[in-house]
NUGULO-646882 format. One record per residue (C-alpha): z, x, y. Coordinates in Angstrom, 3 decimals. Each point is the difference from the previous one (the first is absolute). Layout:
residues N
pz: Z, px: X, py: Y
...
***
This chain:
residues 345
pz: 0.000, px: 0.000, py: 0.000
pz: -0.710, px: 1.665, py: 3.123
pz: 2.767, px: 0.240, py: 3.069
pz: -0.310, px: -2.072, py: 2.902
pz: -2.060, px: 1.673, py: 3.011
pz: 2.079, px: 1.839, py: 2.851
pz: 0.556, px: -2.181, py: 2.947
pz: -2.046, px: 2.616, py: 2.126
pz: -0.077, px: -1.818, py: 3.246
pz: -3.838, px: 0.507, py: 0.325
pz: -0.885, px: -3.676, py: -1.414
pz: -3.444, px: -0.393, py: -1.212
pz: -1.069, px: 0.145, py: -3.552
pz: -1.495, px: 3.044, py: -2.055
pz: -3.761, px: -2.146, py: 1.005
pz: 0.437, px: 2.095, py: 3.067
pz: 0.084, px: 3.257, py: -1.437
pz: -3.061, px: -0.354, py: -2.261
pz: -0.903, px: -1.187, py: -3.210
pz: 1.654, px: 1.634, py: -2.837
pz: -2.334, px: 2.076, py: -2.438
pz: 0.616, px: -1.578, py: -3.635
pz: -1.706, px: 1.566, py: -3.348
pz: -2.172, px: -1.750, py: -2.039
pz: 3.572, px: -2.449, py: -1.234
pz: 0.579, px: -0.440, py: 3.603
pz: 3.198, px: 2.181, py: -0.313
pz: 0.484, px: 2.115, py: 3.465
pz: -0.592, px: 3.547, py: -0.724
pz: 0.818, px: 2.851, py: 1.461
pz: -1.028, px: 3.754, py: 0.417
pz: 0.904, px: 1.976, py: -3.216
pz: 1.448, px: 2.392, py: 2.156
pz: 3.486, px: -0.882, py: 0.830
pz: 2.182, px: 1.257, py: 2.256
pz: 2.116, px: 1.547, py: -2.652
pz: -3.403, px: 1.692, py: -1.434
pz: -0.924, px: 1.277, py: 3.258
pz: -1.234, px: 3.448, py: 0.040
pz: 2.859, px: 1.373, py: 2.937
pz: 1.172, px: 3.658, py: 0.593
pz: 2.716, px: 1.446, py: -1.577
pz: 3.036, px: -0.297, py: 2.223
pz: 0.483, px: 4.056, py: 0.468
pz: -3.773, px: -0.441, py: 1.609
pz: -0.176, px: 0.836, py: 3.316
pz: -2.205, px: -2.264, py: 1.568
pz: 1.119, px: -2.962, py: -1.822
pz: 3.694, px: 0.428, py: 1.301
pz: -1.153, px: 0.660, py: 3.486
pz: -2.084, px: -3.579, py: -0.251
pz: 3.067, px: -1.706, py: -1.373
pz: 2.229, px: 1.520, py: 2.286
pz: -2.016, px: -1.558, py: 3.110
pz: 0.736, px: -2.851, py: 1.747
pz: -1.814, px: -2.834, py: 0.717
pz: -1.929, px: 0.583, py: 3.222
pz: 1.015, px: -2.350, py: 2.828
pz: -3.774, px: -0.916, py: 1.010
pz: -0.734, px: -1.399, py: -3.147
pz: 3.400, px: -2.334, py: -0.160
pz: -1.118, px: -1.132, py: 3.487
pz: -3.077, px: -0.936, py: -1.573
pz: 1.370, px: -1.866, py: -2.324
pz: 2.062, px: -2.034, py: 2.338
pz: -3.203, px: -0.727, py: 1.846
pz: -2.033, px: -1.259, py: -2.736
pz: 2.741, px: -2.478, py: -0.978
pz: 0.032, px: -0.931, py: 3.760
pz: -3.505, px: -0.818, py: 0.038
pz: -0.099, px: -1.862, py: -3.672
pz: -2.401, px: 3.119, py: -0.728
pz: 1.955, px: 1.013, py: -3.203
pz: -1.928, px: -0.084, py: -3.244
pz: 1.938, px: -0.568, py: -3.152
pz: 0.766, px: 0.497, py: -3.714
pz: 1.911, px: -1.835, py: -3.106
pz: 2.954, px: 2.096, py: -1.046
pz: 0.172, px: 0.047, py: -3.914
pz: 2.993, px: 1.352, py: -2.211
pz: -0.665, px: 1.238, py: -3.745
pz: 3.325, px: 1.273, py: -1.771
pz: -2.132, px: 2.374, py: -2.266
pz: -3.095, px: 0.194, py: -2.016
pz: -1.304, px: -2.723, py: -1.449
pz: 2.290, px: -2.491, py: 1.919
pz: -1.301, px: -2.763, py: 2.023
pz: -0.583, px: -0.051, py: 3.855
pz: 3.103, px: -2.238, py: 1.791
pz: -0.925, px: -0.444, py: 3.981
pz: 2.340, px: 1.232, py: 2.392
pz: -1.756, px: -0.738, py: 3.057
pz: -2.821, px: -1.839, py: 0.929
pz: -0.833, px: 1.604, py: 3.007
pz: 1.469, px: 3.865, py: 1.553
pz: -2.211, px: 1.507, py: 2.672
pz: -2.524, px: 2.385, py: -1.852
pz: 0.150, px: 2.547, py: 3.381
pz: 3.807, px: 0.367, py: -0.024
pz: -0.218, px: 0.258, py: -4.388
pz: -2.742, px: 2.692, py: 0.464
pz: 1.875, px: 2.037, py: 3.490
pz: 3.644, px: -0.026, py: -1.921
pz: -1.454, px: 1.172, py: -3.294
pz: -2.990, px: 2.197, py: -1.287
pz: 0.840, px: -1.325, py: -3.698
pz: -0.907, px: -3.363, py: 1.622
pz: -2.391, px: 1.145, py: 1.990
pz: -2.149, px: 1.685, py: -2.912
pz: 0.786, px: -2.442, py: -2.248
pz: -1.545, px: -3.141, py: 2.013
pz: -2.930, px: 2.673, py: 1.235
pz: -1.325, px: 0.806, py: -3.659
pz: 1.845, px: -2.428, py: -1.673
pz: -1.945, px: -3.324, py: -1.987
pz: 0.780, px: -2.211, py: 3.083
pz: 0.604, px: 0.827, py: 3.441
pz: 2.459, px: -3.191, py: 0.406
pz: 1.887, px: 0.768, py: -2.653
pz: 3.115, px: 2.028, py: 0.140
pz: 2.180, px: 0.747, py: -2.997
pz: 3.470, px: 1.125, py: -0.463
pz: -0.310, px: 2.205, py: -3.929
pz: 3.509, px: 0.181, py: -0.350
pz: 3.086, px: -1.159, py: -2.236
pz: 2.243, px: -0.798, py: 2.845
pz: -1.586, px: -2.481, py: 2.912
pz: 3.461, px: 0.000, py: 2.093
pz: -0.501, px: 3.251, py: 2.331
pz: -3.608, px: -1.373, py: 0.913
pz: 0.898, px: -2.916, py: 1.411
pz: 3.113, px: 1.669, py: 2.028
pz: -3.061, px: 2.605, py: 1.152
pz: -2.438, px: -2.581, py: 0.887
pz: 2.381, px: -2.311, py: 1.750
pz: 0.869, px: 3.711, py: 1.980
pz: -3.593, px: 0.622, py: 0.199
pz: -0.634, px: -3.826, py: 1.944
pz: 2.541, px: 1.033, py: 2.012
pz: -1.372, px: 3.022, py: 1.100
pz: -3.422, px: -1.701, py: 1.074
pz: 2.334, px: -2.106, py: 2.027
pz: 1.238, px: 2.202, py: 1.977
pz: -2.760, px: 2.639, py: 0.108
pz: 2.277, px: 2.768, py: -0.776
pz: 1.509, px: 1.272, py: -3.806
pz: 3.646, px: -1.797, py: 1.022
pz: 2.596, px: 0.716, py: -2.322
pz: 0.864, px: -1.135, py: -3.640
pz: 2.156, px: -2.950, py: -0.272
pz: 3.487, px: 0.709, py: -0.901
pz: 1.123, px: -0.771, py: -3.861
pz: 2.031, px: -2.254, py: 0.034
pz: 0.506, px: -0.882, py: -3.707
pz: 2.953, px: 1.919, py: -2.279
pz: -2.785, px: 1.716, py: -1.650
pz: -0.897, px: 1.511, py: 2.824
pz: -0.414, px: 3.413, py: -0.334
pz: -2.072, px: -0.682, py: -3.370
pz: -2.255, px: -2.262, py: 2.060
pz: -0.205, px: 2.610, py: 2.203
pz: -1.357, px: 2.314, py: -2.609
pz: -2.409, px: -2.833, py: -1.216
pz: -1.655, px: 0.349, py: 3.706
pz: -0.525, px: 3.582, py: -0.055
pz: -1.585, px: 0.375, py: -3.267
pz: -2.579, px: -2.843, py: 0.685
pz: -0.712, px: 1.154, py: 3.517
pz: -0.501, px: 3.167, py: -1.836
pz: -2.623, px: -1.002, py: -2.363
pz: -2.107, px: -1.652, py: 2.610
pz: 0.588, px: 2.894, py: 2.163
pz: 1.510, px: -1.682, py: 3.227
pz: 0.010, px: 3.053, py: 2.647
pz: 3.795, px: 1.262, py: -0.438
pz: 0.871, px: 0.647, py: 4.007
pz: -0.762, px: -3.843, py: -0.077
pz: 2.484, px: -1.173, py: -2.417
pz: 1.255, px: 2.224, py: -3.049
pz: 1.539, px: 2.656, py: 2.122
pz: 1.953, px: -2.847, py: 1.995
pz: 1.092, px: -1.164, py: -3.396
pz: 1.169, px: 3.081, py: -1.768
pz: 2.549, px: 0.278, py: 3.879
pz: 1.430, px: -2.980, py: -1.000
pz: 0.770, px: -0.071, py: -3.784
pz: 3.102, px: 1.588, py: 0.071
pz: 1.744, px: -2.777, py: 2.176
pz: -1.504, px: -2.088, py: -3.006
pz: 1.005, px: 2.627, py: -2.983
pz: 4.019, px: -0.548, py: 1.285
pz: -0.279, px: -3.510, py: -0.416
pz: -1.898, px: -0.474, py: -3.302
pz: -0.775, px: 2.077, py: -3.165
pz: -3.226, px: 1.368, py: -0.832
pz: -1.920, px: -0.626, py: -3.140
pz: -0.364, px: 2.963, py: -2.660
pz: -3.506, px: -0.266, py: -0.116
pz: -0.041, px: 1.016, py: 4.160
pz: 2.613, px: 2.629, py: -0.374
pz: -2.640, px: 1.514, py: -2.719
pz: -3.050, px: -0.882, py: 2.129
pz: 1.610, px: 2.152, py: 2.683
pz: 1.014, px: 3.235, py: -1.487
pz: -2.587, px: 0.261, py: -2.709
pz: -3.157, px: 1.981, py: 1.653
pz: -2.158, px: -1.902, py: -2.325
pz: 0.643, px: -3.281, py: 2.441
pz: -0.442, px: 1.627, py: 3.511
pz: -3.350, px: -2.237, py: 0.398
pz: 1.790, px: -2.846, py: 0.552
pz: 3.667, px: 1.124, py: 1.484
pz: 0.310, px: 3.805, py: 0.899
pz: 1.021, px: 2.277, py: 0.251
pz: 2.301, px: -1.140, py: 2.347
pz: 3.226, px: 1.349, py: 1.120
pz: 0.781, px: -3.193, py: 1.933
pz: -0.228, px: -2.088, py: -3.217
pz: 2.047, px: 2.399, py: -2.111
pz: 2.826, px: -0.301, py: 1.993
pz: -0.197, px: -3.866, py: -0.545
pz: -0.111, px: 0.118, py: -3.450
pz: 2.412, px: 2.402, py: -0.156
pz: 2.513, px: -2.027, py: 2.789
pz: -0.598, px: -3.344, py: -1.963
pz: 0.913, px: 1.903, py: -3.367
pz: 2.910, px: 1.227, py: 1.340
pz: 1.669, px: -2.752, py: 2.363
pz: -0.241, px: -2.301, py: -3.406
pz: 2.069, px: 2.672, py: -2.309
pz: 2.372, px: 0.545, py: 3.297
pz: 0.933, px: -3.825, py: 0.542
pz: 0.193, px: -0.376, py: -3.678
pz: -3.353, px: -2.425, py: -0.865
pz: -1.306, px: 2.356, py: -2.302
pz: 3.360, px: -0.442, py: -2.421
pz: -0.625, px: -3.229, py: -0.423
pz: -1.222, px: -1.095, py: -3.396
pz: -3.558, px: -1.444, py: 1.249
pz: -0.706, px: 3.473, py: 1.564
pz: 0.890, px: 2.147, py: -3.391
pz: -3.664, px: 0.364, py: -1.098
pz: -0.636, px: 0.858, py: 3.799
pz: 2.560, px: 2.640, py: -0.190
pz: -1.259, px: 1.441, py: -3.213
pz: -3.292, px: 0.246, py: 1.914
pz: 1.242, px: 1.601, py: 3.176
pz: 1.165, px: 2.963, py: -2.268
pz: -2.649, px: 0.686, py: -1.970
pz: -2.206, px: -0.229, py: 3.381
pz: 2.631, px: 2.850, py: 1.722
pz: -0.878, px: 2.074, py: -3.096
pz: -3.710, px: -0.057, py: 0.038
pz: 0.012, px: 0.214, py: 3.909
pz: 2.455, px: 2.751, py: 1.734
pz: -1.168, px: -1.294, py: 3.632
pz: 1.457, px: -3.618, py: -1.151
pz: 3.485, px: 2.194, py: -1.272
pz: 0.276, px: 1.926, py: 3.060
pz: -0.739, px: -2.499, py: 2.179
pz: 2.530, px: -2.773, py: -1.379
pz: 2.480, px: 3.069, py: 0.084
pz: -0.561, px: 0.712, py: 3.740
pz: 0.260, px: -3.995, py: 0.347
pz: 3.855, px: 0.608, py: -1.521
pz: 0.613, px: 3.229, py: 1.987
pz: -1.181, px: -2.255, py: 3.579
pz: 2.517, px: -2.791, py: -1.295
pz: 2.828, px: 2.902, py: -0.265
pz: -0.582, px: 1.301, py: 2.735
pz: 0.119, px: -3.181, py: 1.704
pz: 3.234, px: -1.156, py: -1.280
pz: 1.756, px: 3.433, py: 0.291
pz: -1.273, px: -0.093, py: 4.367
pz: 1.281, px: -3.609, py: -0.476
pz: 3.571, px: 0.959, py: -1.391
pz: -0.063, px: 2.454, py: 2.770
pz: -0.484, px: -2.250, py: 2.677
pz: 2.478, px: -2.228, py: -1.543
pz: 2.628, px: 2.509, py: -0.110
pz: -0.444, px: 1.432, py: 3.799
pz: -0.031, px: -3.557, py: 1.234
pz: 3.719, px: -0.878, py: -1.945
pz: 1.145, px: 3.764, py: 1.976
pz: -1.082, px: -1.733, py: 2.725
pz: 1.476, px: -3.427, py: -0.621
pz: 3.188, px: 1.625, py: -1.361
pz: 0.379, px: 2.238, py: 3.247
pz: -0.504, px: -2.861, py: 2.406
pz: 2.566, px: -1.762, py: -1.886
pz: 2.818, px: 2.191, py: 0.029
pz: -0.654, px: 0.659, py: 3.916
pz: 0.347, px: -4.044, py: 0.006
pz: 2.927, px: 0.159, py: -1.873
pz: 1.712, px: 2.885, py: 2.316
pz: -0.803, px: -1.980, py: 2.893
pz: 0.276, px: -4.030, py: -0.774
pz: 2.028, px: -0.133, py: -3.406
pz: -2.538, px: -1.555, py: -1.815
pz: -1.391, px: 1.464, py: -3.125
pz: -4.514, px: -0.473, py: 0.149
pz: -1.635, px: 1.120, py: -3.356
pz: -3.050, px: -1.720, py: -2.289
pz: -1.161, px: 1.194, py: -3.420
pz: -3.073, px: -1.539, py: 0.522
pz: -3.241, px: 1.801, py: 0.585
pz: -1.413, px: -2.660, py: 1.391
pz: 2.606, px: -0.658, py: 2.877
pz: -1.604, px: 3.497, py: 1.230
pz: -3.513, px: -0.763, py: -0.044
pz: -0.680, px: 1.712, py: -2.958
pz: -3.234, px: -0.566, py: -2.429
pz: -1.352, px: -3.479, py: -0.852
pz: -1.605, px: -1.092, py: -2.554
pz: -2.219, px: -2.308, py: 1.640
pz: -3.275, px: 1.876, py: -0.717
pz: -0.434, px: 1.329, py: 2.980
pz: -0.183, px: 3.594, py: -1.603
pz: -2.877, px: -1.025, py: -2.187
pz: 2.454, px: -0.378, py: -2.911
pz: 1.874, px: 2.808, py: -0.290
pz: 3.249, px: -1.187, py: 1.372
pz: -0.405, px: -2.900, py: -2.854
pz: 2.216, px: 1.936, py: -2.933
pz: 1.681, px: 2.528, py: 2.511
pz: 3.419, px: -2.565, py: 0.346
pz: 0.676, px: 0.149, py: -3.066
pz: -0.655, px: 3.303, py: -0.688
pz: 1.115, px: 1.640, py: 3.111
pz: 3.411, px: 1.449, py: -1.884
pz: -1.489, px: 0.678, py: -3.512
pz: -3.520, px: 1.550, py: 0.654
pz: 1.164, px: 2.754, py: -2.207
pz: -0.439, px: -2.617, py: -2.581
pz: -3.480, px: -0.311, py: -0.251
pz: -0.982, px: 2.307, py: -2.443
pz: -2.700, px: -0.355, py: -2.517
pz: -0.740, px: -2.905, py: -2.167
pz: -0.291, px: 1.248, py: -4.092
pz: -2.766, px: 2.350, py: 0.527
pz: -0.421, px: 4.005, py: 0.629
pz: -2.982, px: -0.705, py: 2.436
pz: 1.941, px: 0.419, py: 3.032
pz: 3.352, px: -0.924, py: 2.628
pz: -1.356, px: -3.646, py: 0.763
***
């Protein structure tokens, strides 16, 4: 059965775009060339990174804007097959074939020498990241200008996150326009939710660069989202046992993802200890002032409570560090190693 079309905001009907080119059943076809199958450089080729690393010039976005202005946009059908041999579902019946073919040169080549030039298909197993890039992407012509990425809002966020890279990836999106602005912001998201295995792999095996690195930015994510779910305790409940048995046998085929959840425990200590330190130079303080009051009025002044000295919060404000530090603050010595040689975490 296929999904329900995207409520675009362009009205019309695919009629507009073109008729659709059918074989001899009448079933749409499509270029055999996907853009999965796509002859692209390899990602340590120069030229390729510098054309992904572009951004999308200003000029062109204008022109976009423009067109729409004028009702001169031309457009395609957006189709989504989950793999081979599956059956077309529509997704759209009309996205502007300009702003498809200026965001993407998968797109662009694909509805250039592809079977019909109306036709746009997604070749992919997960549909979700499209539609979050061309809802972006309709945005974009709106404003004549590569705006930013919607916030994720969802608790899954800083998988969904991930989802949006990789498929702006594979099409090829210019990265100064939108991946780079992404990979900034994941670690607010990796603090607040935990990354699936298959990403943490993606990002520290080589073999997966194409698609997400190599990327310091997006190491430290992983890495921070790892380690903020052992620190508050997630990871030791029961649902999370296969994830822990993963995590370790990912820190022992990948030394960056050891070291790096190990400097993510060293940060925390170091935190806490500059914490305890405040705390204890703000009682001296407290306790001084108090004994002056009590030399001069009689009245004995002292609180045990960090708080009543405008100590840390844990309101999130710190991006989620202060989160675990409370309850820590006197015991940090405690946090050794869970059952396993790899390391101090």
């Amino acid at each position: 059965m296929s999904h329900a079309p995207i409520d675009n905001g362009w009205g019309g009907s695919s009629a507009d775009s073109g008729a659709l080119w059918g074989g001899e059943s009448g079933e749409i076809t499509t270029s055999a060339t996907t853009p999965l199958e796509m002859d692209v450089s390899e990602p340590g080729n120069t030229s390729e990174r510098q054309s992904r690393g572009r951004r999308l010039r200003k000029g062109d976005l204008e022109k976009l804007l423009e067109d729409r202005q004028s009702d001169e946009e031309k457009f395609v059908s957006v189709w989504h097959r989950a793999g081979r041999n599956k059956p077309l579902q529509l997704v759209l019946d009309k996205f502007p074939r300009n702003a498809a073919m200026t965001f993407s040169p998968v797109w662009k080549k694909q509805l250039e020498d592809g079977a019909s030039s109306a036709v746009l298909v997604i070749e992919d197993e997960y549909l979700a990241p499209y539609k979050l890039l061309f809802k972006w992407i309709n945005e974009c012509v709106e404003n004549g200008n590569d705006i930013k990425f919607p916030e994720f809002e969802d608790e899954n966020a800083i998988n969904t996150l991930f989802d949006v890279l990789v498929a702006a990836n594979q099409v090829q999106i210019p990265e100064m326009s939108l991946q780079e602005h992404l990979k900034k912001r994941a670690i607010k998201h990796a603090r607040k939710s935990l990354i699936g295995l298959d990403y943490v792999d993606a990002v520290f095996d080589e073999n997966h660069s194409m698609y997400l690195g190599p990327s310091p930015a997006l190491e430290e994510a992983v890495c921070a989202s790892i380690f903020e779910a052992w620190w508050s305790r997630t990871l030791d409940a029961p649902d999370y046992q296969s994830y822990s048995v993963g995590v370790e046998e990912l820190r022992e085929m990948y030394p960056k993802l050891n070291d790096g959840l190990n400097e993510c425990f060293e940060s925390k200590k170091t935190y806490i200890e500059q914490k305890k330190t405040e705390r204890k130079g703000q009682k001296g303080q407290r306790t001084a002032a108090s004994s002056r009051a009590n030399d001069d009025y009689g009245n004995e002044g002292s609180h045990e409570n960090i708080n009543d000295y405008g100590g840390y919060s844990n309101d999130g404000a710190d991006g989620g560090w202060g989160s675990a530090a409370d309850a820590t603050i006197d015991t940090v010595g405690e946090w050794g190693a869970p059952d396993s040689e790899i390391s101090a975490w």
